[in-house]
N, CA and C of each residue as an Amber inpcrd file, in Angstrom:
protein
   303
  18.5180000  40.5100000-138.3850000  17.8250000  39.7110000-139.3750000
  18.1630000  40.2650000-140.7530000  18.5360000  39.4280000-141.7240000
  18.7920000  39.7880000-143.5840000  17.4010000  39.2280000-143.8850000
  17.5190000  40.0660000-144.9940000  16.2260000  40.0380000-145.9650000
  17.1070000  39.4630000-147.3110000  17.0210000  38.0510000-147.5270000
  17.7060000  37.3720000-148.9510000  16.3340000  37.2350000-149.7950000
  17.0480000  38.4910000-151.0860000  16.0600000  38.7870000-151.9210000
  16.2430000  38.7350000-153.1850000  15.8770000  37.5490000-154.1550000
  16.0860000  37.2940000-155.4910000  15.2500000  37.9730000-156.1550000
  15.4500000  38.6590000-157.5730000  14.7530000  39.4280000-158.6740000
  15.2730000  38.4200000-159.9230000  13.8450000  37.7180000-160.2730000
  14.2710000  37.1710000-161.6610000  13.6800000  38.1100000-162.5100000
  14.2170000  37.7890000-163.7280000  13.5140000  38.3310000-164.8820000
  12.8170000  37.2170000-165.8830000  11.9030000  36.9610000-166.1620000
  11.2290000  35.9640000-166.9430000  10.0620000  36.5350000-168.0380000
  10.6690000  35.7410000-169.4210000  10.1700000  35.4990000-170.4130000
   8.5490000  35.3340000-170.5290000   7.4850000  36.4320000-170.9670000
   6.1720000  36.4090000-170.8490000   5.4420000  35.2800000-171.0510000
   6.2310000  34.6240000-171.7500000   5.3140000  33.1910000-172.2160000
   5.5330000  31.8250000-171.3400000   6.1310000  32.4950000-170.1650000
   6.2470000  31.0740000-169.1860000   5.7570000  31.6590000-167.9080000
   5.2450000  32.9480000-168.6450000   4.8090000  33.9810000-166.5960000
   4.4080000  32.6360000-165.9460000   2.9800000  32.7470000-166.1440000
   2.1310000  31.5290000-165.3430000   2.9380000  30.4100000-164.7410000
   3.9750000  30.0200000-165.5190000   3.8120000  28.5940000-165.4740000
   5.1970000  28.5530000-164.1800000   6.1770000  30.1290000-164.2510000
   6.8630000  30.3640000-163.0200000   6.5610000  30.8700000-161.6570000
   5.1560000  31.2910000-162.0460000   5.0290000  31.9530000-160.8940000
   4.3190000  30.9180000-159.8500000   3.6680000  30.0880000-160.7920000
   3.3880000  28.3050000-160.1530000   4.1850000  27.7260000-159.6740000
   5.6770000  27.6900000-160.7850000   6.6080000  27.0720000-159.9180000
   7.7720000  27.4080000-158.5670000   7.5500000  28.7540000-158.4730000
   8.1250000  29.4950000-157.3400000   6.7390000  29.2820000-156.4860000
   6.1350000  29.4400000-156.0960000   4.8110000  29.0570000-155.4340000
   5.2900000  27.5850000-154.7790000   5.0690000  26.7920000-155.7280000
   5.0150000  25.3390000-155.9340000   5.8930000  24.5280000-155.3540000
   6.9800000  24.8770000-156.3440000   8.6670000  24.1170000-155.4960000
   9.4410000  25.0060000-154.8200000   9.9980000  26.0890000-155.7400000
  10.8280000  26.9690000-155.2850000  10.6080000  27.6040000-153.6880000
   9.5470000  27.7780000-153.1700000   9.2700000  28.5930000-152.1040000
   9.4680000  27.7840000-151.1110000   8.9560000  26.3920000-151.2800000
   8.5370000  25.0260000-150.6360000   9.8430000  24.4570000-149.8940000
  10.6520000  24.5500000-150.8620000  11.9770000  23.7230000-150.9890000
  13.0200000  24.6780000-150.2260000  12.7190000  26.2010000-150.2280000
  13.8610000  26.7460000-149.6590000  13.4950000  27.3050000-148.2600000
  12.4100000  26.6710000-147.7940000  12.2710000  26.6830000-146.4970000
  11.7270000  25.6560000-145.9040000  12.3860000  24.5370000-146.5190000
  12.1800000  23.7020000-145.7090000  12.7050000  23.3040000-144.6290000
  14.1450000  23.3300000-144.7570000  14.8630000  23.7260000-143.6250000
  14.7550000  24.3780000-142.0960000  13.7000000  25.5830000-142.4260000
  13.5450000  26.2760000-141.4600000  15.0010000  27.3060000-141.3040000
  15.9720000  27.3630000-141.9880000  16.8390000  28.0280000-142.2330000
  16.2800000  29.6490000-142.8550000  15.6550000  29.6350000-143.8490000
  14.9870000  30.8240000-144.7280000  13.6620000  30.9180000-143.7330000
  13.0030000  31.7730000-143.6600000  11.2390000  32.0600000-143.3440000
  10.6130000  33.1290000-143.7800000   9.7140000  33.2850000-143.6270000
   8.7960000  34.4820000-143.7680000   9.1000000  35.0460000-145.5230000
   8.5160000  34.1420000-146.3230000   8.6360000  34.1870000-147.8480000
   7.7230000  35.1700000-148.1760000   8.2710000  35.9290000-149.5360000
   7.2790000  36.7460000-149.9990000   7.2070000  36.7820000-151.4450000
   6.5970000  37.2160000-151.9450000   6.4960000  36.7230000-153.6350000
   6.1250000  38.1790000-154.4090000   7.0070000  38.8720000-154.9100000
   6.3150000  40.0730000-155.5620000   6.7660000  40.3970000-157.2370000
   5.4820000  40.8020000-157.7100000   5.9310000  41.3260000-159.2200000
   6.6460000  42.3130000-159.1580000   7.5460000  43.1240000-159.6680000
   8.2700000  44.4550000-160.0320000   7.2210000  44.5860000-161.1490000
   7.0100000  46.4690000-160.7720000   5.8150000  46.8700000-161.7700000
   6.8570000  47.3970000-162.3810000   7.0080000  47.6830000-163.5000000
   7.4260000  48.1510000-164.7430000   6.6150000  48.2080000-165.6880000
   7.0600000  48.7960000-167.1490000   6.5460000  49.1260000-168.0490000
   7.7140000  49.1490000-169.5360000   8.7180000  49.1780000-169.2800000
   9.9770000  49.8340000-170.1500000  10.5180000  48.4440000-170.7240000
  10.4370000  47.2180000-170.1080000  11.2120000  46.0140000-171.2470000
   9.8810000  44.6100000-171.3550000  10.2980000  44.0360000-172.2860000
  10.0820000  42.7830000-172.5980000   9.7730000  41.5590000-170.8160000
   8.6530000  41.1330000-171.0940000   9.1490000  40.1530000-169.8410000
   8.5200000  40.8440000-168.2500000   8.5520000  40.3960000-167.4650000
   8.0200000  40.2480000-166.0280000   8.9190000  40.2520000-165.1740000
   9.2040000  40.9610000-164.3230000   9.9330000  40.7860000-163.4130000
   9.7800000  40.1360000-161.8560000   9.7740000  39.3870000-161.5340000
   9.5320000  38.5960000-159.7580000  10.2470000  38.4120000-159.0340000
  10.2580000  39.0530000-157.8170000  11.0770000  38.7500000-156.3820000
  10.7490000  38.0680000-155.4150000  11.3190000  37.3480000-155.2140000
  10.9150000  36.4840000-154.3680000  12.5070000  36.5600000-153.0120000
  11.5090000  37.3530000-151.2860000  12.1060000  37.5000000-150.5430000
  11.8630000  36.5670000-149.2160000  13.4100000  36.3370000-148.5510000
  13.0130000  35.6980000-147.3810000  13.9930000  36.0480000-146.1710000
  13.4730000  35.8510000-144.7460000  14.3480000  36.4860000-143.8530000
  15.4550000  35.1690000-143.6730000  16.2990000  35.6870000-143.2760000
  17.3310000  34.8580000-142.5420000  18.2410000  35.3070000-141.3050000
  18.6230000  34.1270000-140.4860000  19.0650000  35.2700000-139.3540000
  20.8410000  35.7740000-139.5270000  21.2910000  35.1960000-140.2160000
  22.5150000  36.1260000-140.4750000  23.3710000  35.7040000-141.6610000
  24.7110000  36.2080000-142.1180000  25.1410000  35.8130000-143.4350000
  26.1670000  34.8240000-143.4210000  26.6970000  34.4910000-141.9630000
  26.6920000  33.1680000-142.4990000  25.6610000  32.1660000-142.6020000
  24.9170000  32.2820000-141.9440000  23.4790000  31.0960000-141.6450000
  23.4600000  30.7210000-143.0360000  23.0590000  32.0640000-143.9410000
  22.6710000  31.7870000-145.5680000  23.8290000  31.5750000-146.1270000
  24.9920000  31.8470000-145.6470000  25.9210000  31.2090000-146.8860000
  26.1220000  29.5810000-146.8090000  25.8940000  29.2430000-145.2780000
  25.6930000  27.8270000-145.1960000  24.5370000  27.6050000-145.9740000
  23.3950000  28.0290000-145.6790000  21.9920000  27.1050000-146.7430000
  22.3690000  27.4540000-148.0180000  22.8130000  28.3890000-148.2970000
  23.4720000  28.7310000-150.2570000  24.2570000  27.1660000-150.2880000
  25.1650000  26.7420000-149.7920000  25.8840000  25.6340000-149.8290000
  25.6240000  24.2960000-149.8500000  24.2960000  24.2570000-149.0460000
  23.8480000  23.0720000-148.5030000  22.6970000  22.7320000-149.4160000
  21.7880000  23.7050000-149.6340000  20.5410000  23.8320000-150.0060000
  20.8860000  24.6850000-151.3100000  21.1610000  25.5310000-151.2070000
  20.1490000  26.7500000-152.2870000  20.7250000  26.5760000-154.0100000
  21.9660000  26.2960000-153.4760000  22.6230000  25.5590000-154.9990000
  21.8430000  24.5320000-155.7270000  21.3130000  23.7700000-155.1770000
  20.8770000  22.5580000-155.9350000  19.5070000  22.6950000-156.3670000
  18.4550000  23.6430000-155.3490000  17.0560000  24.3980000-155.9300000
  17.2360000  25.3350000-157.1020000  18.0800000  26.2640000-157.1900000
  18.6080000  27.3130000-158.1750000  19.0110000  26.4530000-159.4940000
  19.4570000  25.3760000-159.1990000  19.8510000  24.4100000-160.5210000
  18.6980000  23.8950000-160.9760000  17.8610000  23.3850000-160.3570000
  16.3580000  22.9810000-160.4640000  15.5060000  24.1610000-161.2930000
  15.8650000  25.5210000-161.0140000  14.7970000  25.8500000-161.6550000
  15.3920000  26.2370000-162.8990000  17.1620000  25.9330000-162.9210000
  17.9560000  26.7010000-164.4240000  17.4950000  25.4710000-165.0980000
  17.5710000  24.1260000-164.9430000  17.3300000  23.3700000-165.6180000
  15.4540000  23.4630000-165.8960000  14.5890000  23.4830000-165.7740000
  13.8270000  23.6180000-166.2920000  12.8460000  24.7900000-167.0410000
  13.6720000  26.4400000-166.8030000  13.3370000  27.5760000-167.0730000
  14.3150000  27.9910000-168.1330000  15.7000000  27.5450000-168.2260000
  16.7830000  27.6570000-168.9510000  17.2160000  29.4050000-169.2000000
  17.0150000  30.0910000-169.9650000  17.4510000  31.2110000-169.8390000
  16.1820000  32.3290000-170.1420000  15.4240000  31.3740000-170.7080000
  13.8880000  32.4050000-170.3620000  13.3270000  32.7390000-168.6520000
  14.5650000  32.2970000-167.9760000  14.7060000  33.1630000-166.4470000
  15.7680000  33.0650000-166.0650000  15.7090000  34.3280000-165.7060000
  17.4000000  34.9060000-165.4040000  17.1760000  35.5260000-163.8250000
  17.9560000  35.1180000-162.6760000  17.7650000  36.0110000-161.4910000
  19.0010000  36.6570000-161.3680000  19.0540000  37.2900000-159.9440000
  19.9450000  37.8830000-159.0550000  20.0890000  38.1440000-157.9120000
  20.5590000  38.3340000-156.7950000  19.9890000  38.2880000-155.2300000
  21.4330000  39.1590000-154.6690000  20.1670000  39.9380000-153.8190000
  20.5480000  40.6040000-152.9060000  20.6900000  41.2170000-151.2810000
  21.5830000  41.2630000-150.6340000  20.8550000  40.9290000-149.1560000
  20.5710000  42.1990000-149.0360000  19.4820000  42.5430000-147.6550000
  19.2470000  43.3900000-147.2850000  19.1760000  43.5750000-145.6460000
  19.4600000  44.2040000-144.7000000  20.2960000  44.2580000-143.6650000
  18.7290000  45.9650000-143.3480000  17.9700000  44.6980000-142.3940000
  16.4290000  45.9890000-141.7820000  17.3580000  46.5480000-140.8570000
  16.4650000  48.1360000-140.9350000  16.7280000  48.9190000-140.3400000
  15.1960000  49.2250000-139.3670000  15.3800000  48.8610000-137.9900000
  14.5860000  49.3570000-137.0600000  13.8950000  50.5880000-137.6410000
  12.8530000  50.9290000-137.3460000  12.0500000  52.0270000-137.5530000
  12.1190000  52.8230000-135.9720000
């Protein structure tokens, strides 16, 4: 199982109104599929810049699975939220590959 895990960075004066819309659409929309599951939504605590940081993680069962939903799906949600957040949110994503305990 991968852990596909985006870190945006967003502009203080739209916190609220992203963290509604990752809630809202963003979370909604990228599992609808049933491709992505088990969503999680977290602030990065910091202290040192401007702005809020939010991750928003989800499992998937392998890398191609997600490079197919990146293709199919995840392109056209990610455009959805550039077009209405514009550069007062900026992400990045990274997989992560669990390690049994």
């Amino acid at each position: 199982m991968i852990v596909y895990n985006t870190t945006f960075h967003v502009d203080d004066e739209i916190l609220n109104e992203s963290i509604e819309y990752l809630k809202q659409e963003f979370i909604p929309s990228s599992i609808h599929s049933g491709i992505l599951s088990h969503p999680v939504l977290q602030r990065v605590l910091q202290n040192s810049e401007a702005g809020t940081s939010l991750c928003v993680q989800f499992r998937v069962k392998d890398q191609p699975t997600l490079h197919e939903w990146i293709r199919h799906e995840g392109i056209a949600i990610q455009q959805k939220l550039v077009e209405r957040f514009g550069t007062k949110m900026a992400g990045f994503s990274t997989l992560l590959d669990e390690i049994d305990l």
